[in-house]
KELUM-858969 format. One record per residue: residue number from 1; chain; x, y, z of N, C-alpha, C, O, CB in turn. Coordinates in Angstrom, 1 decimal, padded with zeros to 4 digits. Glycine has a CB too. Layout:
    i  ch      nx      ny      nz     cax     cay     caz      cx      cy      cz      ox      oy      oz     cbx     cby     cbz
  NUM   A       X       Y       Z       X       Y       Z       X       Y       Z       X       Y       Z       X       Y       Z
...
//
This chain:
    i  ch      nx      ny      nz     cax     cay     caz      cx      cy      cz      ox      oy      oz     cbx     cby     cbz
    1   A   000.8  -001.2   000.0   000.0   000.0   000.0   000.9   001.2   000.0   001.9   001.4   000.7  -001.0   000.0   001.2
    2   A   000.4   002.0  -000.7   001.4   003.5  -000.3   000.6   004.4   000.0  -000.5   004.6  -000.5   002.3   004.2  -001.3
    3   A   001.4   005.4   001.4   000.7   006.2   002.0   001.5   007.7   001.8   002.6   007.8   001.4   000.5   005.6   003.4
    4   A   000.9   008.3   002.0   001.5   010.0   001.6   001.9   010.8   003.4   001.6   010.7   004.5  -000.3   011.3   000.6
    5   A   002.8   011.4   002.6   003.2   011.7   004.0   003.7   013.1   003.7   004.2   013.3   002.6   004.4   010.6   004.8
    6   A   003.6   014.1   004.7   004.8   015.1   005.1   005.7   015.3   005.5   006.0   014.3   006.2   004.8   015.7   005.6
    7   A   006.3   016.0   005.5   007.7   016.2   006.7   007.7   017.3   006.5   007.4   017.8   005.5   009.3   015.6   006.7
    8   A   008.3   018.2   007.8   008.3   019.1   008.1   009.7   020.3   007.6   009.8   021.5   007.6   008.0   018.7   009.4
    9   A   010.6   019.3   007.3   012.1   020.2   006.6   012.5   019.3   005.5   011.8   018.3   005.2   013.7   020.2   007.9
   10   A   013.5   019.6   004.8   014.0   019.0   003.3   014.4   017.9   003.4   014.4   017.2   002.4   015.1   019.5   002.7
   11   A   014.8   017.4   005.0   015.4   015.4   004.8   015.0   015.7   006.4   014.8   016.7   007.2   017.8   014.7   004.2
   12   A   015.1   014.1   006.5   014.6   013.8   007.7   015.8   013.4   009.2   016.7   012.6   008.9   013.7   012.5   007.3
   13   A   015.7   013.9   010.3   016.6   013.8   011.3   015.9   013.8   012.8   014.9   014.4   013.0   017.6   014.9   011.2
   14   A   016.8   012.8   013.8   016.1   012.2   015.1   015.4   014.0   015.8   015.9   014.9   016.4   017.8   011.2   016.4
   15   A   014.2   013.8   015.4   013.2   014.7   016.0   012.2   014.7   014.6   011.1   014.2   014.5   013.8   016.4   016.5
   16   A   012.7   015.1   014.0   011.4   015.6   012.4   010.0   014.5   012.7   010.0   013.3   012.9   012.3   014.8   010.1
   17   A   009.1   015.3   012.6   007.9   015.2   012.4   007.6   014.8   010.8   008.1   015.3   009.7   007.2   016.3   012.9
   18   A   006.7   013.8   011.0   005.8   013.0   009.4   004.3   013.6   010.0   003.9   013.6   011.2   005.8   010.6   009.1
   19   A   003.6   013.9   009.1   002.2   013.8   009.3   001.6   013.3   007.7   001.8   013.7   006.5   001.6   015.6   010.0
   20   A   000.8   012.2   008.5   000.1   011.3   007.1  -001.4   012.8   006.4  -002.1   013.6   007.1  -001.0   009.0   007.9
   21   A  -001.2   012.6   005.2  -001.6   013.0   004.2  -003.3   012.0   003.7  -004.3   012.5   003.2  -000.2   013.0   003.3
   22   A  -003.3   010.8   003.9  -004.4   010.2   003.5  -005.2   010.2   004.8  -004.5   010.2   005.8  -004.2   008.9   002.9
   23   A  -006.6   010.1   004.9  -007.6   010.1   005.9  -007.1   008.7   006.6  -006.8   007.6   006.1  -009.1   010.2   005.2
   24   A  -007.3   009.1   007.6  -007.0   008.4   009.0  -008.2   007.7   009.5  -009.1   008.3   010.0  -006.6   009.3   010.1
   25   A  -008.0   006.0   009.2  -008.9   005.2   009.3  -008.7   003.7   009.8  -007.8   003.7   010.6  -009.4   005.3   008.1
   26   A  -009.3   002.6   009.6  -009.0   001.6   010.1  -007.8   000.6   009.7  -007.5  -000.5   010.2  -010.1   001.2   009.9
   27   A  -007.0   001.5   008.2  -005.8   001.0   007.9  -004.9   001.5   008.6  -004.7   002.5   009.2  -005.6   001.2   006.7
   28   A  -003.8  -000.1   008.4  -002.2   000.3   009.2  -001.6   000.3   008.4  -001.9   000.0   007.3  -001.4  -000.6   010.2
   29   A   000.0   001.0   009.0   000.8   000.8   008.2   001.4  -000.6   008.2   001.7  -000.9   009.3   001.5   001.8   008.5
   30   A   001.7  -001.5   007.5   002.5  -002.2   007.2   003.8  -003.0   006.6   004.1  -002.7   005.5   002.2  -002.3   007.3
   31   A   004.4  -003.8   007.3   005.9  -004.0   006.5   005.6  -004.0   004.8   004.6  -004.4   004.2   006.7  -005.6   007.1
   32   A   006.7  -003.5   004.3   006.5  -003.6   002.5   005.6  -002.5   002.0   005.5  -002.2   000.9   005.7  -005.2   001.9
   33   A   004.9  -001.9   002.9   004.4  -000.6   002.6   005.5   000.6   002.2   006.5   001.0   002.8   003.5  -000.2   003.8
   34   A   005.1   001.1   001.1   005.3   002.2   000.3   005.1   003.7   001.6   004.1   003.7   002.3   004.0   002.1  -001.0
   35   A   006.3   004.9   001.7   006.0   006.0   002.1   006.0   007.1   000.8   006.9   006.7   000.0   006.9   006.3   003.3
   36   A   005.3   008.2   000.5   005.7   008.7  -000.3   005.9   010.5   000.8   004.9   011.1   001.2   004.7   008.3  -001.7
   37   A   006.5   010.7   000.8   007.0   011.6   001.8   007.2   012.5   000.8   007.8   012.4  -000.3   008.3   011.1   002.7
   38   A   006.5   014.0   001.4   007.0   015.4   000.8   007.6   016.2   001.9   007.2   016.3   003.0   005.8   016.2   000.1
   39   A   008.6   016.8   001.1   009.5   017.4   002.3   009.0   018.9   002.1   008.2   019.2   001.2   011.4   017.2   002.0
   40   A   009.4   019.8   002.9   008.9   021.2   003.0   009.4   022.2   001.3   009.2   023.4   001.0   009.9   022.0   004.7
   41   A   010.1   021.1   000.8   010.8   022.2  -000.4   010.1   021.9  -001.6   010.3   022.5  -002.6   012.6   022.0  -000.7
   42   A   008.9   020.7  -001.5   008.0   020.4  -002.4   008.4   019.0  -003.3   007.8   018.7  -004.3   007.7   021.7  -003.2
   43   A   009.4   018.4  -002.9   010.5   017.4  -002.9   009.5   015.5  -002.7   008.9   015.0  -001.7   011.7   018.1  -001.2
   44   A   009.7   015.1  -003.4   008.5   013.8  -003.4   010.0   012.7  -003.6   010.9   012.8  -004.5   006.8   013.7  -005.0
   45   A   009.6   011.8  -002.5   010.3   010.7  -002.2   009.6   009.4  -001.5   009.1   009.3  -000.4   011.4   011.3  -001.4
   46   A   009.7   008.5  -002.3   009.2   007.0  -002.0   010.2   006.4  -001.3   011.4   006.2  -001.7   008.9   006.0  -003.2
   47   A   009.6   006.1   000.6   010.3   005.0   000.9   009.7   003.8   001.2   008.6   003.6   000.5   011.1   005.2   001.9
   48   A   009.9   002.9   002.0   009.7   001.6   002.0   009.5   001.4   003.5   010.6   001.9   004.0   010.8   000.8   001.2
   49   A   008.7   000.8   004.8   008.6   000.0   005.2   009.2  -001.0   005.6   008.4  -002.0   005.4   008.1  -000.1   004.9
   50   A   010.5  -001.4   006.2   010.9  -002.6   006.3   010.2  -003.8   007.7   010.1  -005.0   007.7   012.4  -002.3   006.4
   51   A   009.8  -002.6   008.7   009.2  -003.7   010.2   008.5  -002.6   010.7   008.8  -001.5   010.9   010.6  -004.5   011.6
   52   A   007.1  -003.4   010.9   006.2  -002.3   011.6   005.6  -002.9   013.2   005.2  -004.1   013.4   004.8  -001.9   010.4
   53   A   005.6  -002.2   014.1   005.7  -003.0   015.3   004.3  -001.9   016.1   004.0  -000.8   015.5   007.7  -003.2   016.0
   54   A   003.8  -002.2   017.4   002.3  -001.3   017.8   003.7   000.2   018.0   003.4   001.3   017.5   001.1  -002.2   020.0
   55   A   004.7   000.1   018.7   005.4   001.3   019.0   006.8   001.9   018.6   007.5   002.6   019.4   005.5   001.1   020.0
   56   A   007.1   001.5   016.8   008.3   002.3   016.4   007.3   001.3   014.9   006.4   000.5   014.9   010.5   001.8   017.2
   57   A   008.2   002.1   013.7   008.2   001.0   012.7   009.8   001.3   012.0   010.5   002.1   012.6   006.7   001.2   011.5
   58   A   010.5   000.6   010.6   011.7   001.0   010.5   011.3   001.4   009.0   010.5   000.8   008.3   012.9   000.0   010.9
   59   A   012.0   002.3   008.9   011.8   003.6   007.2   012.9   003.3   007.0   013.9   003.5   007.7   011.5   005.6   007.3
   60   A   012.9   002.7   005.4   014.3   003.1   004.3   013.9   004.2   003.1   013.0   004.3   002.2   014.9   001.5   003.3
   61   A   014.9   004.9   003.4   014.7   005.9   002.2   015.8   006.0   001.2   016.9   005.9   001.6   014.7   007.3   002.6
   62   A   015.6   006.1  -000.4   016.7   006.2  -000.9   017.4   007.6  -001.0   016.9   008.6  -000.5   016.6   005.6  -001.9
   63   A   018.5   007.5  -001.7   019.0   009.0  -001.9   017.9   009.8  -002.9   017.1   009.4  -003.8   020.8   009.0  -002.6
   64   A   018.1   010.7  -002.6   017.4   012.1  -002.9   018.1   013.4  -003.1   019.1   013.6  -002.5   016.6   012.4  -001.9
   65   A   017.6   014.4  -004.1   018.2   016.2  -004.1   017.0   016.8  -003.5   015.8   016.5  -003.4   018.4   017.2  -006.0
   66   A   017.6   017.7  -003.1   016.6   018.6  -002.3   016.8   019.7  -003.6   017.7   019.8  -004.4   017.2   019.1  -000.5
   67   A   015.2   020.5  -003.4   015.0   021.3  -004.4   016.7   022.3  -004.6   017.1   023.0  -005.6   013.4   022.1  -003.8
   68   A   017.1   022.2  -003.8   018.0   023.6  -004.3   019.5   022.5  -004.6   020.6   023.0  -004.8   018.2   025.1  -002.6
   69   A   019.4   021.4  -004.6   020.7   020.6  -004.8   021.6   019.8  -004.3   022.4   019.0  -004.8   021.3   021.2  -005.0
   70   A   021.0   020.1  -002.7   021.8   019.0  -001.5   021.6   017.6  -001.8   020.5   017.2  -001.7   021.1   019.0   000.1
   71   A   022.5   016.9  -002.2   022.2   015.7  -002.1   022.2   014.7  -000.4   023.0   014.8   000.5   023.2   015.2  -003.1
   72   A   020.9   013.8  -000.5   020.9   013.5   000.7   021.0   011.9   000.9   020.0   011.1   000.8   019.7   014.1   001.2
   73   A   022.0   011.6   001.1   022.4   010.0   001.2   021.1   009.3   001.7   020.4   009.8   002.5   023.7   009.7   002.4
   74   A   020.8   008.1   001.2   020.0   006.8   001.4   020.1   006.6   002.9   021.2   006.9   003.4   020.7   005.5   000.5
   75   A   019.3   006.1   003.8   019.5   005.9   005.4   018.3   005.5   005.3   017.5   005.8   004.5   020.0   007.1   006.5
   76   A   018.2   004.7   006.6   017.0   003.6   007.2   017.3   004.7   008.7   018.2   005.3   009.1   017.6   001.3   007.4
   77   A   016.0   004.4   008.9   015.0   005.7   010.3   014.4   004.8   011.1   013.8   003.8   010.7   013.4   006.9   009.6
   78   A   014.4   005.0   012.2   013.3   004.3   013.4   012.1   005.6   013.4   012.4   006.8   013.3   014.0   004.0   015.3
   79   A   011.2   005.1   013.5   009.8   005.8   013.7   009.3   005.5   014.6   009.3   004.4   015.0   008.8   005.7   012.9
   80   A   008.7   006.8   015.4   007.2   006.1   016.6   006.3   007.2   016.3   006.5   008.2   015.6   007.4   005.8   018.7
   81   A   005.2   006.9   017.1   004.2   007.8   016.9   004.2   009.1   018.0   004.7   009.2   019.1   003.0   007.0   016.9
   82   A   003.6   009.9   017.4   003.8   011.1   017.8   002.3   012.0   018.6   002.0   013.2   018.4   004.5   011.8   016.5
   83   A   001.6   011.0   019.4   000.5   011.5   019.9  -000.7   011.5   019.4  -001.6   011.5   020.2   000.7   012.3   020.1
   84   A  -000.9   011.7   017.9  -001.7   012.4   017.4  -002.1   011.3   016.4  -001.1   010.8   015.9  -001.1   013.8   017.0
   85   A  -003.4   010.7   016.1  -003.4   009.7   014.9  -002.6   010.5   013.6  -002.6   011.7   013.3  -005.3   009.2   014.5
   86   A  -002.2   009.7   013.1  -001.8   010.2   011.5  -000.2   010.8   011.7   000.4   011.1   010.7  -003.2   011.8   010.8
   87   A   000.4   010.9   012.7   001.4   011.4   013.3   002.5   011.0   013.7   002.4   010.3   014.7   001.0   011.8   014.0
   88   A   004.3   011.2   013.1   005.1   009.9   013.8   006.6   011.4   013.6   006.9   012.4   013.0   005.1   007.6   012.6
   89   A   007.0   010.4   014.8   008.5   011.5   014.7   009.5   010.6   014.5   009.3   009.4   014.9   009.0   012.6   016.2
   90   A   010.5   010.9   013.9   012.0   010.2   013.8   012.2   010.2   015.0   012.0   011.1   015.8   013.2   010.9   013.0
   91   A   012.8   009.0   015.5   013.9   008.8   016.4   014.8   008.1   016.2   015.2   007.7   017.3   013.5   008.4   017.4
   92   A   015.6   007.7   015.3   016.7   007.4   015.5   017.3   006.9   013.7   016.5   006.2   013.1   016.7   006.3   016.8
   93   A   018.4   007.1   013.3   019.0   006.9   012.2   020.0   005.5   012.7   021.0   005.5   013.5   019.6   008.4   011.6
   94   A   019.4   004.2   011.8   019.9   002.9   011.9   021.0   002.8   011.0   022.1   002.3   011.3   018.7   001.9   011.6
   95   A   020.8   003.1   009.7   021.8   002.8   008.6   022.1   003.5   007.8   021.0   004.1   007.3   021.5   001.9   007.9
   96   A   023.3   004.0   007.2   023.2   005.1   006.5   023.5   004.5   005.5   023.5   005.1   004.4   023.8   006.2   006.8
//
């Protein structure tokens, strides 16, 4: 399944906020699920899902440019949720 997502700055780091983009409903996220993440610079990037668990899940992203040129290396993310349905913050960078 792929789900749409925000983020709040151009690449993602241990604090950044995601906020999901599709209506918040009886679907989960799950492993092999698709993220399609827009970053604040209008920047669209598909990641992937590798383990989704009730309290973290793990995000791979590949490399990416940020609108103005930064290239941003490929890295795997721990996720949890962030209070709020539809809502998850980075906590921790696993693999770069």
């Amino acid at each position: 399944m792929l789900w749409r997502f925000s983020a709040n700055n151009t690449h993602l780091y241990p604090g950044a906020h995601l906020r999901c983009l599709d209506a918040v409903g009886e679907d989960r996220l799950s492993a092999g699920d698709e993220l399609m993440v827009e970053f604040s610079d209008g920047v669209l990037v598909i990641g992937q899902l590798l383990n989704v668990e009730a309290a973290a899940a793990i995000l791979q992203m590949p490399r990416y440019e940020t609108q103005r040129g930064t290239e941003v290396a490929a890295r795997t993310w721990r996720l949890a949720p962030d209070g709020a349905p539809g809502r998850a913050r980075i906590k921790k960078l696993l693999y770069r």
